[in-house]
Structures are given as structure tokens and as C-alpha cells.
C-alpha positions in Angstrom: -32.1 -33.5 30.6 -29.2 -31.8 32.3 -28.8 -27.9 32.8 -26.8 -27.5 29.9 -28.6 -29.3 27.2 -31.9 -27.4 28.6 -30.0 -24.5 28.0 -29.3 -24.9 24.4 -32.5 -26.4 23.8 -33.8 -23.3 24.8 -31.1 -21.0 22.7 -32.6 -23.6 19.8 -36.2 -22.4 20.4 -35.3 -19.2 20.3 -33.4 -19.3 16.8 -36.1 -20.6 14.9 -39.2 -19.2 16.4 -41.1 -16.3 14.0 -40.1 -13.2 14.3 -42.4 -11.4 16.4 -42.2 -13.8 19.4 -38.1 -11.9 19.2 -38.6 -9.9 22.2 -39.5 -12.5 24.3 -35.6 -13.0 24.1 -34.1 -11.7 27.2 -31.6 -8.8 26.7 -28.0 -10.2 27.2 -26.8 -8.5 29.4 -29.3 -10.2 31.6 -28.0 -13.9 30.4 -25.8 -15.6 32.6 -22.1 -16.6 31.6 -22.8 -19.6 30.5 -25.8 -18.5 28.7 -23.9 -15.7 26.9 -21.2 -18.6 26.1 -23.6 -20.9 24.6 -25.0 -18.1 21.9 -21.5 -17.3 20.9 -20.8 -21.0 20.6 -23.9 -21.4 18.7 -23.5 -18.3 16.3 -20.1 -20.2 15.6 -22.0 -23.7 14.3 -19.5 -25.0 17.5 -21.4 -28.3 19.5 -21.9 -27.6 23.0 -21.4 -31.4 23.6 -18.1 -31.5 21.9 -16.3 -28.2 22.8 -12.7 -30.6 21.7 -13.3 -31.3 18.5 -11.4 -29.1 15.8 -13.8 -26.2 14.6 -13.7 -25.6 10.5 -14.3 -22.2 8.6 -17.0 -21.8 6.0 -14.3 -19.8 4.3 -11.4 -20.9 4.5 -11.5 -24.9 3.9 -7.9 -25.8 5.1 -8.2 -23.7 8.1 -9.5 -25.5 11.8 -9.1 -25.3 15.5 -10.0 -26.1 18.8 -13.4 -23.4 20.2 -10.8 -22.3 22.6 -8.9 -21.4 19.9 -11.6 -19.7 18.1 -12.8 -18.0 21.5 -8.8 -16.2 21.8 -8.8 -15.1 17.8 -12.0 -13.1 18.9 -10.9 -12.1 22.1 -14.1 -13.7 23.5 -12.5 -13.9 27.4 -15.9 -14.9 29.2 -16.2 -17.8 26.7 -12.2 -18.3 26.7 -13.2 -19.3 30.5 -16.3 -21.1 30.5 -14.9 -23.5 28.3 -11.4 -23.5 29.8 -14.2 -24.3 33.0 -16.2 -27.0 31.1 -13.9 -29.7 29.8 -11.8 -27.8 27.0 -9.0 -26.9 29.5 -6.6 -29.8 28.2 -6.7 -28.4 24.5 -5.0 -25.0 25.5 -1.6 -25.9 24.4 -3.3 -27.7 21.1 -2.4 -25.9 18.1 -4.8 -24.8 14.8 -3.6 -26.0 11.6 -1.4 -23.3 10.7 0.9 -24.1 13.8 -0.4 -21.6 15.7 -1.1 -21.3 19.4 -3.5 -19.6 21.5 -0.7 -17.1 22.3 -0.7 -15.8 18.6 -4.4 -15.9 18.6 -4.8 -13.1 20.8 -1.3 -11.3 20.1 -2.5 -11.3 16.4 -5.4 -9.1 17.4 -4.1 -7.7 20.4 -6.5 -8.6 23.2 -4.2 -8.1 26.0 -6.7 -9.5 28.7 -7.6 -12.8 27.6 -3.8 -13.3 26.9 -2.9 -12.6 30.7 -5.6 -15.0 31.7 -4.3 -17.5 29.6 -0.4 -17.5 30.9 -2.4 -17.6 33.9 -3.9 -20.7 33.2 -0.9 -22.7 32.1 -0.1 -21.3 28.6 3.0 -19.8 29.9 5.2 -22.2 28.2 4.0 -21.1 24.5 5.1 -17.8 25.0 8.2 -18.4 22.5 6.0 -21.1 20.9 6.6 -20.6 16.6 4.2 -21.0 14.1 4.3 -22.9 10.9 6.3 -19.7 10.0 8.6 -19.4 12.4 6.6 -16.9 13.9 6.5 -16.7 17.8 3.7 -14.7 19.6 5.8 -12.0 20.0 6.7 -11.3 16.6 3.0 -11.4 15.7 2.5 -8.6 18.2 4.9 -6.5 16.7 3.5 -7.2 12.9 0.2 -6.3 14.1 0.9 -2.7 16.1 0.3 -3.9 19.4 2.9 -2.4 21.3 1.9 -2.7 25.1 0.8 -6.7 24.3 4.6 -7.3 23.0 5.8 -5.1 26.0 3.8 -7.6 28.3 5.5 -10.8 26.9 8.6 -9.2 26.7 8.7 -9.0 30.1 6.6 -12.1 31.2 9.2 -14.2 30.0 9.7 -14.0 26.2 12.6 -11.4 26.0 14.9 -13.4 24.0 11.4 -13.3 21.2 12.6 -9.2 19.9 15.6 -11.0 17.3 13.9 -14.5 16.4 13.2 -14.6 12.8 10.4 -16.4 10.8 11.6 -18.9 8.2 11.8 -15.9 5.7 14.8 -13.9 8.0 12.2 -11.6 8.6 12.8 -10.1 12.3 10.1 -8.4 15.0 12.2 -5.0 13.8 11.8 -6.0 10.2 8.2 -6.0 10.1 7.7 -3.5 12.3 9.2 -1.1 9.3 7.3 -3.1 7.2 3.6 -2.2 8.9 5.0 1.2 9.4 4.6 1.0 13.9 7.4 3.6 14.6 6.8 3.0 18.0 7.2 -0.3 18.1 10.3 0.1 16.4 12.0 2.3 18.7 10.8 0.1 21.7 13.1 -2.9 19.9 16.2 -1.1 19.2 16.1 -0.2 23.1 15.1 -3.7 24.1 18.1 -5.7 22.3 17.0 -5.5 19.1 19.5 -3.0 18.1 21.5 -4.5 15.7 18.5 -6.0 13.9 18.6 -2.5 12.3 20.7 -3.3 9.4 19.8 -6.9 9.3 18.5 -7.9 5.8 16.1 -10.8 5.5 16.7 -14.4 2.9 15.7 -12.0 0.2 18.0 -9.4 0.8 15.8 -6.4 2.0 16.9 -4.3 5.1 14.5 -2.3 7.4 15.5 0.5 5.8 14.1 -0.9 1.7 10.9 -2.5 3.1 10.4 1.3 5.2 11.0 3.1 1.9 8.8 0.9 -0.1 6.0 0.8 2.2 6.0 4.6 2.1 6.8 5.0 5.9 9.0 8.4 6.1 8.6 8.6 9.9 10.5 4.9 10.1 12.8 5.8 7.6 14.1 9.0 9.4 14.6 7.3 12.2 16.7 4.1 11.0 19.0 6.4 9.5 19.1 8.6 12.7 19.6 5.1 14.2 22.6 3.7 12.0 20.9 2.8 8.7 22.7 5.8 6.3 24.7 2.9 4.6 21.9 1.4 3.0 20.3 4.4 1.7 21.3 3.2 -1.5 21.9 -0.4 -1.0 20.4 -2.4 -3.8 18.6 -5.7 -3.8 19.3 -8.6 -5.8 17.4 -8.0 -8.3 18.4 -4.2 -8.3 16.1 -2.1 -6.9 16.8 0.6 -4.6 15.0 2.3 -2.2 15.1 4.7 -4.3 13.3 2.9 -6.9 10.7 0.9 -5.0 9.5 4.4 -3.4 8.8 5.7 -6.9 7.1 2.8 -7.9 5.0 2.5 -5.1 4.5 6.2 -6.2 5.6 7.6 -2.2 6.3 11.0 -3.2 7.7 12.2 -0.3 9.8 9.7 0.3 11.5 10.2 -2.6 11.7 13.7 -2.7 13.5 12.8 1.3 15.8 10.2 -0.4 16.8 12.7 -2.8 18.4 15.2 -0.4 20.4 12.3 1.8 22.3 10.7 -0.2 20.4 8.9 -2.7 20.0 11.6 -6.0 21.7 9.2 -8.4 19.5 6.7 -7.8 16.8 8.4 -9.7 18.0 7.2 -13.1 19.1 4.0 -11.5 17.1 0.6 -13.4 16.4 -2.5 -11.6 17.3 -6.0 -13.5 14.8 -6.1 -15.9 16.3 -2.4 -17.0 13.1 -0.5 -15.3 14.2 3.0 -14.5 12.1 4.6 -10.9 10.7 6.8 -14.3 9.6 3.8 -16.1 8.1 2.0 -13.0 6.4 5.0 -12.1 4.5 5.1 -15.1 4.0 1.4 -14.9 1.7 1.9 -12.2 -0.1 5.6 -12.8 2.0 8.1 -10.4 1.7 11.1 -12.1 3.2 13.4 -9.6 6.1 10.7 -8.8 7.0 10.9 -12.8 6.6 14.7 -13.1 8.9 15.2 -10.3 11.8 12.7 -11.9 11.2 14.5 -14.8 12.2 18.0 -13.4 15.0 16.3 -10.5 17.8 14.9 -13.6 15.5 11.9 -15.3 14.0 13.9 -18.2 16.3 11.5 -20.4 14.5 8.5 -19.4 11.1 9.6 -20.6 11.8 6.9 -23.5 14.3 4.7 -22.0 13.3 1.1 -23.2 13.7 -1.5 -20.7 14.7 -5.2 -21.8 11.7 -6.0 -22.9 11.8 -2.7 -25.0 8.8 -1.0 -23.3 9.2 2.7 -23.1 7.1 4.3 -20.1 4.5 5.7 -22.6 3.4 1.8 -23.4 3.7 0.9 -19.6 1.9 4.0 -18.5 -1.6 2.9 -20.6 -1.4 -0.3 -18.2 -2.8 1.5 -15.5 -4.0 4.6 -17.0 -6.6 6.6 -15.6 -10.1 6.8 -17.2 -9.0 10.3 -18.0 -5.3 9.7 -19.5 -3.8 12.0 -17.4 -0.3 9.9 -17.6 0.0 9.2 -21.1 -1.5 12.6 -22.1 1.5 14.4 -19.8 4.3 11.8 -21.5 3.2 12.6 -25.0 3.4 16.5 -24.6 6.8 16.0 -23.1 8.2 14.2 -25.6 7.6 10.6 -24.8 7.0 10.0 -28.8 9.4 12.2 -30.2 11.7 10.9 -32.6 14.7 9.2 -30.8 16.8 8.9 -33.4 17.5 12.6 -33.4 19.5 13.9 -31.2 17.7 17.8 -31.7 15.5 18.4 -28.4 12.4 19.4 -30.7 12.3 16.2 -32.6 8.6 16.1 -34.2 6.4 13.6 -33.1 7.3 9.5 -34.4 4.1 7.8 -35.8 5.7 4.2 -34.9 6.1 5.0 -31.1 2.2 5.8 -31.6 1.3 3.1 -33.3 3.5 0.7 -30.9 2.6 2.2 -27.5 -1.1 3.2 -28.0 -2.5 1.4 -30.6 -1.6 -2.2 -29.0 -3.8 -0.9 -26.0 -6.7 0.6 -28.0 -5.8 3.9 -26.5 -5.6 6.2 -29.9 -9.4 7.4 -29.4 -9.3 8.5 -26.2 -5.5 10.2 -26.9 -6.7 11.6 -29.5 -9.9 13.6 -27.5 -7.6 14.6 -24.9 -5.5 16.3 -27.0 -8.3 17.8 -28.6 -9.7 19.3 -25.8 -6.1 20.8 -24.9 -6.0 22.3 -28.4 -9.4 23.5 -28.1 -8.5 25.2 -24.6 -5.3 26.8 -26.3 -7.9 28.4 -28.9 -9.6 29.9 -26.5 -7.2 30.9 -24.8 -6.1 33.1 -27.8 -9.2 34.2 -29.0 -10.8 35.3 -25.9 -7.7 36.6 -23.7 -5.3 38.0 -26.1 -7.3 40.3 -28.0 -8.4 41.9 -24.3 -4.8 43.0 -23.8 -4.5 44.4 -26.8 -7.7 46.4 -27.8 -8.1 50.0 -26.1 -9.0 52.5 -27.3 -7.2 55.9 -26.4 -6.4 55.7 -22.4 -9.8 53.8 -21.6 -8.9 50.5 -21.8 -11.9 48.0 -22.7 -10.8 45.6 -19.9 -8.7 45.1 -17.1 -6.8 42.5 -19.2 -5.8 45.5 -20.9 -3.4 46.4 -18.2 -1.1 43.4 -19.5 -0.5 45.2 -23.0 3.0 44.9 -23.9 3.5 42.2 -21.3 2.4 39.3 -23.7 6.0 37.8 -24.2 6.3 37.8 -20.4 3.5 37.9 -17.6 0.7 36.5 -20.1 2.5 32.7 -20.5 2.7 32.8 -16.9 -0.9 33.1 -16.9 -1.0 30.5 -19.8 0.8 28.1 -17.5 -1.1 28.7 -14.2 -4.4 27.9 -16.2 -2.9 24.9 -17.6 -3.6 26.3 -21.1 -0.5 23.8 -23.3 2.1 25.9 -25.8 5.5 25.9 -27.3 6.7 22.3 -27.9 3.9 20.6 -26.1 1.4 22.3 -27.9 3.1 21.5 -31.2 3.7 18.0 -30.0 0.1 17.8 -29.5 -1.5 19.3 -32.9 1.5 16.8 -34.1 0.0 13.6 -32.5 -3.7 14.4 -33.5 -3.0 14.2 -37.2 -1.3 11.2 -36.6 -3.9 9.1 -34.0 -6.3 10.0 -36.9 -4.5 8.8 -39.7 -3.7 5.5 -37.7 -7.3 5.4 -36.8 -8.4 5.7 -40.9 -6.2 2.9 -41.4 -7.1 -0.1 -39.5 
């Protein structure tokens, strides 16, 4: 029995002895290189007898490749060379089965050593190599946020890799906005990817949309710094602007930044499918997004239908918080108030209730909500009101009582910092009770 078949024999013994005999097991660090290759090999189910043949994940069923493949993904550089050393060096350049080479193995996780060993070793000539998708090792670097491993083939050869697309148009610049890696992105523009700045992909979205959607302000400063401004409200094809992606991705402060250069309009601006940034917004739960429309020139939309003839209270129960927090604030601020009249303080439209709630089997828990905030407003009145107004001669019975004469003024200040409900929205929601109820009788 040679060396190496003793070996694993002996790696063998160890995994299937009991427990306690463990310890016998000497510590790694004291294992040679090839012993310390042969457990990883072994925790991977890989044959030490044939170290060629094309390894195949318990997870992913389409997906195999070569151990020294498998060996780069992990970054494993001690096992990288002990097979490179012991009959796997002719499958270096051999590809797994997504087209990928070893190159994008280690540029996909960034392990910078074990890639400089293997341009070493004669992978040199896969350093522009593309993947299945077009992608070369380069622009998987720059996906992933590995800035000094991109720097390294940029300058070991692969320069002309900071402007080669994938199959999609996507460029290394493109997805570097995308993954939000400001640095990164700088480093192309002053490289030669420059012009890559306004370069849309096949589907028609530019550095600056895919920045804006993603939520990365940092990126988005800069491309407009840079030579983006044009496309601060350049649309897609099918009609969303920065402007609206960033509210529907609920990126608050990218909106409120889009709003002050050059992109205010855009706020009541609908996509294809007639989806205003409101309606989106509410689509997918972002309160503080919709509130802020609401108050920056979209209060009109709050029951814009889109083609489908969804208002944003119906789209807002679709991802509505366990506590209703979204529908509850629509209601109260006329999200169900009669369209059809033109009068601001239109009462509250039983149909709208019916059509936006009912289909989502969202009346009950409406209708406790709006309960409770009655209930509060009660208390409110019962509890703090009388305070300001009782004293008797010039001692007052409570400090409240320093408010007295104030009520019309400081005391719905107070009313509003408490988040005690009034005026319209407290009539809206005494308006919707009654009518949740009756609609609840009735089924």
C-alpha cells in the first residue's frame, strides 16, 4: 500500500471510530500538507484516487467541477497546490459547468493569493476568459467588492476587462452601482472606464437607475458629480424613473436627494402599468416613503387607480404590517373618501371599503385599529382637557392648567405630538368604523 492510500486509510479510521477515541486525532496544525489536503478532500466526498474527475454538489444538481476548481471557490491555496502537485495540474484551464474558470473562482470570492499562484502556474491566459455569461474574471471582481483583486488583474494583463459586457450589456461600472462598491466605481472611471458612466445595459437601465434603485446615495452623488445629471430623470422602457424605483424600493433618502436635483416632477410620475412612486410605495409597505409623497406635491394620488384599477389602499393590504400601520394612515387621509366629489372633506365611500379591504379580509383588524385611535382621542379629552380648564381662583389644580385659553392653539400641538387623531381624520375614522361593521354584519 503506497503512502497515499495509507494515508487516507488512516483519515478513514479516524472518521468512523467512536467518539471518545476523537482526541487521539492529531491537532492540524501538526498534519502535514498533504495530510491537511486529504481531510479537506475528504470532507468534500472528492476521491483521492481520482482528483480529475468532475466533482457534483449535493445542492445544486446541475452544478460540477474539477477539485481544483472546488479547492479556488474556497480559496483552499495549500490544497490548490498539492493537487496542482499530484496529477490535477492539466485540469487548470478546464472549466465547471457554468463556463467558468478557476480565475472567476477566486475573483468571485476574492482570495487574492491563490489567484497570483495560479497566473503563476499557467492560468495567465484566462485572465479575460468569459463565462457562460459573458462574464470575465474581472468583471466578477468588481460585482463582488473586491477592489485590490480587480486592481491586480488589471494590471497583470486584463486592462482591456474594465468595459467588457456580459451577454445582458451589463458593464464592470454597471454592477459596481449595482452592489453599491463606490470605490470600485471611482477606480473604473479613472482606469478607462469613463464613459461607461452613462452606458445603459439591453434593458435600458443606466448606472445612475440601478444606483437609485438599489438605494446607494453615495454612488448616486458621485455619477452625477461625474457626468450622469442627464439621466436624473431618464425613464426606462417600461417607465420607471429613478425617481420611482427609489420609492418603491422605499429608499427614503434617495428620494428626498432626487427631489432637490432635478427630479421633483417625477414624484407623481406612473410607470406603464399607470403605478404612481405613491402607489408603488404602498404596494410594498413604505410608510415613511408614502407620508413623505404625500406632504412633497402627491397628496392627489392617494386614490389614483392604476390600469388595473387598484388604488394604493387595496395595494397597501398586500404587504401590510401585522399592525396596519399603512392602510390605517391611507384611510385617515382620505384614501376612501368619496372621489366623485370634488369637496376636500368628502365622507368616507363604503364601496372603496368593501373593494379594498374586504377582498383581503382586512375589515376586522381596520376596524380595531381605528378603535383604539378613537379610544385614545377619548382620553385625550376626558383626561387632558378638563385639567386646563378647572382652577379654582389663582391655584390652579394642575400644571396643565397653565394652558387655559391656549386650547385652540398650543393644546392640538400637543394633540399631534402624542399622535392623538382629530379634525378630518378623526371624523374619517368614527366614519369607517360604522361602516367595517355594518359590512362585517352583512356577509
Amino acid at each position: 500500500m503506497g503512502v497515499v492510500e495509507q494515508l487516507w486509510h488512516a483519515f478513514s479510521k479516524f472518521r468512523t471510530e467512536t467518539p471518545q477515541l476523537e482526541p487521539e486525532k492529531p491537532p492540524r496544525n501538526a498534519w502535514t500538507r498533504e495530510e491537511r489536503a486529504l481531510d479537506w478532500l475528504a470532507d468534500h466526498g472528492i476521491d483521492h484516487l481520482d482528483l480529475c474527475s468532475s466533482w457534483k454538489s449535493s445542492t445544486r444538481a446541475s452544478f460540477t467541477c474539477t477539485p481544483l476548481f472546488l479547492a479556488c471557490w474556497y480559496g483552499e491555496q495549500e490544497v490548490c497546490q498539492w493537487l496542482f502537485d499530484n496529477g490535477a495540474a492539466h485540469t487548470l484551464r478546464q472549466r465547471d459547468s457554468r463556463g467558468c474558470c478557476v480565475l472567476h473562482a477566486t475573483s468571485f470570492h476574492g482570495h487574492l493569493e491563490v489567484l497570483r499562484w495560479l497566473i503563476s502556474v499557467g492560468a495567465e491566459e484566462d485572465m479575460c476568459a468569459l463565462d457562460s455569461h459573458g462574464k470575465t474574471p474581472l468583471f466578477t471582481a468588481c460585482m463582488c467588492g473586491h477592489l485590490a483583486l480587480a486592481q491586480y488583474l488589471f494590471e497583470a494583463g486584463a486592462a482591456n476587462g474594465v468595459r467588457i459586457a456580459d451577454v445582458h450589456g451589463n458593464t464592470p461600472l454597471y454592477v459596481a452601482c449595482k452592489h453599491g462598491w463606490f470605490d470600485i466605481v471611482v477606480w473604473l472611471s479613472e482606469v478607462g472606464a469613463y464613459d461607461d458612466i452613462q452606458t445603459c445595459n439591453d434593458s435600458g437601465r443606466s448606472p445612475f437607475y440601478i444606483a437609485c434603485f438599489k438605494g446607494h446615495l453615495e454612488v448616486a452623488k458621485w455619477l452625477v458629480g461625474a457626468g450622469a445629471a442627464e439621466t436624473v430623470r431618464a425613464k426606462v422602457s417600461t417607465g420607471e424613473t429613478p425617481m420611482w424605483v427609489a420609492c418603491s424600493n422605499g429608499h427614503l433618502a434617495v428620494v428626498k436627494w432626487l427631489n432637490g436635483v432635478g427630479a421633483a416632477e417625477d414624484v407623481r410620475t406612473k410607470n406603464n402599468d399607470g403605478l404612481t412612486p405613491l402607489s408603488t410605495a404602498c404596494r410594498n409597505g413604505h410608510l415613511k416613503v408614502v407620508q413623505w409623497l404625500f406632504e412633497n406635491g402627491a397628496a392627489g394620488d392617494i386614490q389614483c387607480q392604476d390600469k388595473n384599477r387598484k388604488r394604493p389602499l387595496y395595494l397597501s393590504c398586500t404587504k401590510a404590517t401585522v399592525s396596519g400601520a399603512l392602510p390605517s394612515w391611507l384611510l385617515l387621509n382620505g384614501a376612501a373618501n368619496d372621489a366623485t366629489n370634488p369637496d376636500v372633506d368628502g365622507h368616507i365611500d363604503a364601496n372603496i371599503l368593501n373593494v379594498d379591504l374586504q377582498k383581503h379580509d382586512y375589515l376586522t383588524a381596520m376596524m380595531l385599529v381605528f378603535q383604539e385611535l378613537i379610544s385614545a382621542h377619548t382620553i385625550f379629552i376626558g383626561h387632558f382637557l378638563p385639567c386646563v380648564h378647572v382652577s379654582a381662583k389663582d391655584v390652579l389644580v394642575s400644571p396643565l392648567g397653565h394652558l387655559f385659553g391656549h386650547e385652540i392653539t398650543i393644546v392640538p400641538h400637543i394633540a399631534d405630538y402624542v399622535g392623538i387623531i382629530r379634525g378630518r381624520q378623526l371624523r374619517n375614522a368614527k366614519e369607517a368604523v360604522i361602516i367595517m361593521a355594518r359590512l362585517l354584519n352583512n356577509r
